[in-house]
Steps between C-alpha positions, in 0.01 A plus 500: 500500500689280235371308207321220556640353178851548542553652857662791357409875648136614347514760323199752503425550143395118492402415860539232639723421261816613436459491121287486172689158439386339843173679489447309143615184672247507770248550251592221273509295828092594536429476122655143481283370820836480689292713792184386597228617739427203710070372445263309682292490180404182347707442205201433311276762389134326525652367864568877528177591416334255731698599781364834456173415501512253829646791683209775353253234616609477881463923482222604686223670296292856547115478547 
């Protein structure tokens, strides 16, 4: 496995990294929003909330 920072061999003490310095990179990269998880969420929270809502409406209900 190598480093997905800087390609070199990973070493097991900081897996899959191959050191503190790249693990601290990667995690600077996630702090700073340079990674994102991609959303389908409305960017707005009330359109958000109405989204929710819609979709709890179109569920079926026990009698």
């Amino acid at each position: 496995m190598t480093c997905p920072i800087c390609k070199r061999k990973a070493d097991p003490a900081y897996r899959p990294f191959c050191s503190k310095r790249c693990a601290d990179v990667d995690l600077a990269h996630w702090l700073s929003g340079s990674y994102a998880v991609p959303s389908q969420d409305p960017d707005d929270i009330e359109a958000a909330i109405d989204a929710i809502e819609e979709a709890l409406q179109d569920i079926p209900r026990k009698q």
